[in-house]
N, C-alpha and C positions, 0 to 999 in steps of 0.2 A: 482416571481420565488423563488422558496427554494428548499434546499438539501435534496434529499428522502432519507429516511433511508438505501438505497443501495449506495449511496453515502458516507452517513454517515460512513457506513462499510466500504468502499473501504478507504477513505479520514483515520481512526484509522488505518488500517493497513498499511498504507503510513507512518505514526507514529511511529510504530516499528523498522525502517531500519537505520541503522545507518548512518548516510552521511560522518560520519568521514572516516570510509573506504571502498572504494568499494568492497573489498575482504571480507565484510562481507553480506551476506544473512538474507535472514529467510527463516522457511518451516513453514507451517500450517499441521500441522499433521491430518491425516485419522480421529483419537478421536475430534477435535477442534469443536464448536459450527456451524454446518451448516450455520450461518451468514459469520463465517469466512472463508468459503473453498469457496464460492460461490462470496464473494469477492476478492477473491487474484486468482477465475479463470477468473471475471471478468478483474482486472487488465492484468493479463497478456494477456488477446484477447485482450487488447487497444495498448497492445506493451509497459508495464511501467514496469512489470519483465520479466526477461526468463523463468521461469517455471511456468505451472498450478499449483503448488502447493506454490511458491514463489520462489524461488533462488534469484538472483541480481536484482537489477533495471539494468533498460535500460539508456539512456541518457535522454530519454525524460522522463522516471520515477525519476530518478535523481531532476531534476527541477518538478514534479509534486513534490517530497516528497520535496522541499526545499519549496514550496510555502505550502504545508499541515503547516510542522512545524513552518514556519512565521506565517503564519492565526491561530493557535494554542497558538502560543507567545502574538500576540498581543490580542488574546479575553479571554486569561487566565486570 
């Protein structure tokens, strides 16, 4: 088992979001590399942001993005 590079994508933009506060976001802008719009439409059909395009994690995005940034920590 390994991480396809759709994962790959999904798991970096999990990255991005800051855990510190939930009142912050991200957007993946319309110009952004088609890896990344196509990831962050993925995430949110899994229910891990509110919008297609990014807005907030969810709750369950929340802990998807706190085990990204662990797994990140520890293989850096």
């Amino acid at each position: 088992m390994k991480f396809s590079p759709e994962h790959v994508d999904e798991l970096n933009l999990l990255l991005h979001f800051n855990l510190d506060s939930s009142a912050i976001g991200i957007k993946v802008h319309s110009d952004a590399p088609n890896t990344h719009q196509y990831a962050i439409d993925r995430l949110y059909k899994k229910g891990l942001c509110t919008l297609p395009d990014g807005g907030y994690l969810t709750n369950e995005g929340i802990e998807a993005a706190e085990h990204a940034q662990r797994l990140y920590r520890i293989i850096n």
